[in-house]
N, C-alpha and C positions, 0 to 999 in steps of 0.2 A: 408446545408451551415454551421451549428452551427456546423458538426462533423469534415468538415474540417475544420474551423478555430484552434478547439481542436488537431488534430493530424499534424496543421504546427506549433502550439505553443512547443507540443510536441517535435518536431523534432528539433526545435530550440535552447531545453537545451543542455548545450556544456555537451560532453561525459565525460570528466573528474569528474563532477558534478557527472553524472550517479554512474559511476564506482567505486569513490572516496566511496560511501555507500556501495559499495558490497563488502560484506565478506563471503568466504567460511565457510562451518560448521568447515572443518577441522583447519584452520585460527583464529576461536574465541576462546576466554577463558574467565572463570569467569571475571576476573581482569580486560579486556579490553574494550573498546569499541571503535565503527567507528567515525574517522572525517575525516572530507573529506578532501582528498589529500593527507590523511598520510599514511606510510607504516604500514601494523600491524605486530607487533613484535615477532619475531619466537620462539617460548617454549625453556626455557635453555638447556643444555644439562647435562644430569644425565650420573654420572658416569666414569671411565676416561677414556682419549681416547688415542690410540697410538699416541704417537709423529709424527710426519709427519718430515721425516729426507729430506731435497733438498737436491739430489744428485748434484755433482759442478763436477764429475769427474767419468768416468767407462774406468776401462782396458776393451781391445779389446779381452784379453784370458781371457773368464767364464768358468768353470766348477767348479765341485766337491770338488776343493781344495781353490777357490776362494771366496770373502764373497757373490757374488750373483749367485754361485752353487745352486741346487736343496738342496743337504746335509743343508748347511751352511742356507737357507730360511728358512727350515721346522725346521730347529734347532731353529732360533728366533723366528719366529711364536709360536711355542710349548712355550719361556718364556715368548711371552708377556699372552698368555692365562695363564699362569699362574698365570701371576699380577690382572688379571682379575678375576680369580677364587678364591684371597686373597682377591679381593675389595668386591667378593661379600659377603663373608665368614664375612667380619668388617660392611658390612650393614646388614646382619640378626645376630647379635651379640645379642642375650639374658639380659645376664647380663656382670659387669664387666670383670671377668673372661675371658670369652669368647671375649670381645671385646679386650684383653691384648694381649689374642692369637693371635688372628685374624690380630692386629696389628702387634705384631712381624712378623708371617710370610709374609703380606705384604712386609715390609721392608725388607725381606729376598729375596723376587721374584724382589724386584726393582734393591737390586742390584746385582744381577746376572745378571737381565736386563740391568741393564747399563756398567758390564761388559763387555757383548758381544758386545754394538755398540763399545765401547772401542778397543775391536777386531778385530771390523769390520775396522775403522779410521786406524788398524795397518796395515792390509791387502790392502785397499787403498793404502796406505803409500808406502808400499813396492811394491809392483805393478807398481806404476807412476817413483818409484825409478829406476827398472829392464829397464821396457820401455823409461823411459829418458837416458839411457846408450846406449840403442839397438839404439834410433836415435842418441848420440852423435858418435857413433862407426860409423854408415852410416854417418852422415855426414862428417867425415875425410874421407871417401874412397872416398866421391862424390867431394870432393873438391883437393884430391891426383891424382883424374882421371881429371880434369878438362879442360886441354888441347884435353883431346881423346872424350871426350861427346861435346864439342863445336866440333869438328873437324866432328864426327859423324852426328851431326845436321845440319850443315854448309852443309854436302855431301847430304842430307837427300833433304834439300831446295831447294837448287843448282839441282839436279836433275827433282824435281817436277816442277820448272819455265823452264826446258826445257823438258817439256812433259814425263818425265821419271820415274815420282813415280809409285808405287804398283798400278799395274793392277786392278781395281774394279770386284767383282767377288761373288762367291756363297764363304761365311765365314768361314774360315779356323778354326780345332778345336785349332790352334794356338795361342794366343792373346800373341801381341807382343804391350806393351806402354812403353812411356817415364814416369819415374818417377812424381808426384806432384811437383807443387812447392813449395809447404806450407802443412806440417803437416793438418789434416782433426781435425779438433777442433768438428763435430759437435756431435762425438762419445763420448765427457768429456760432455755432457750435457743432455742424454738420460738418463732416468728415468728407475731403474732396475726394473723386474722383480717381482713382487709380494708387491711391493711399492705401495702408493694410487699415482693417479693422481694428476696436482694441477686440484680445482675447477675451471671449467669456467663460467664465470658469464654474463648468457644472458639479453641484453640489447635493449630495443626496438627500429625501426632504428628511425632516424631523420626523422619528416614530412617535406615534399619536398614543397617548398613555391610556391604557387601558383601564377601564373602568370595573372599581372594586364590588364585589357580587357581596 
């Protein structure tokens, strides 16, 4: 009788309580310690990190001459290790000397690092420039035909309300569509190619309220 009353007193501590003490090995540090409820604090980060560039925009033609060609990726990968291989050269710096060094060619890798994204912003640039012309040029011809594509669509309808559209069938290698009617935006917001991801940050669901008896 005494061991169950022990393990419903047990079971009665709310989990938060529990949980709110437990810390993994990996999670602790000298510095820190548990209280309950609070987050424990993630170790800083050593060292620097690549910028994480949000892409706002990608042309639909990549290749080789492009800033998120194969060429043009392995190209800025190769400076940012470099900046990298300067930061570490200025943390194991000896003496002065060495640390003056190390400095300057730091500052050497940075900016050639930032001349390439400078590059890169160019290449963009001119990219959305080409492609914003290819749709102003289509759109004066869709609007110079504009009588024959209503007329076309009109004959298109009018047919099918009298049982007379395209025969359903086994799939022609054909594929015959009517234009969009809105430019496809969702292609200026895909993340290139050898870019990090954004972080997603998993969040535990909502407890679902119990229902009173």
């Amino acid at each position: 009788m005494l061991t169950r009353k022990l393990l419903l007193c047990f079971l009665m501590v709310p989990t938060s309580l529990v949980t709110g003490w437990t810390l993994t090995a990996q999670e602790q540090s000298d510095d820190t310690f548990a209280v309950p409820g609070a987050a424990v604090p993630l170790p800083p980060t050593v060292g620097p990190t690549a910028p994480r560039a949000t892409t706002i925009f990608r042309s639909s033609k990549s290749g080789p001459a492009t800033s998120f060609g194969l060429a043009r990726s392995s190209w800025v990968s190769a400076k940012a290790s470099e900046v990298d291989k300067a930061y570490e050269s200025l943390k194991g710096a000896k003496s002065d000397e060495e640390r003056s060094d190390a400095k300057a060619s730091l500052r050497k890798a940075l900016v050639t690092d930032y001349d390439s994204k400078m590059d890169q912003y160019d290449e963009h640039i001119e990219s959305l420039e080409k492609e914003l012309e290819e749709m102003r040029e289509r759109l004066s011809r869709r609007r110079a035909a504009k009588e024959e594509m209503v007329d076309l669509k009109l004959k298109e309808l009018v047919a099918n309300a009298d049982g007379l559209g395209w025969p359903s069938g086994p799939k022609s290698s054909i594929n015959v569509r009517f234009p969009s009617t809105s430019p496809d935006m969702n292609r200026f917001l895909q993340t290139p190619p050898g870019s990090r991801a954004p972080t997603t940050i998993m969040t535990a669901p909502a407890a679902k309220p119990t229902a009173k008896k």
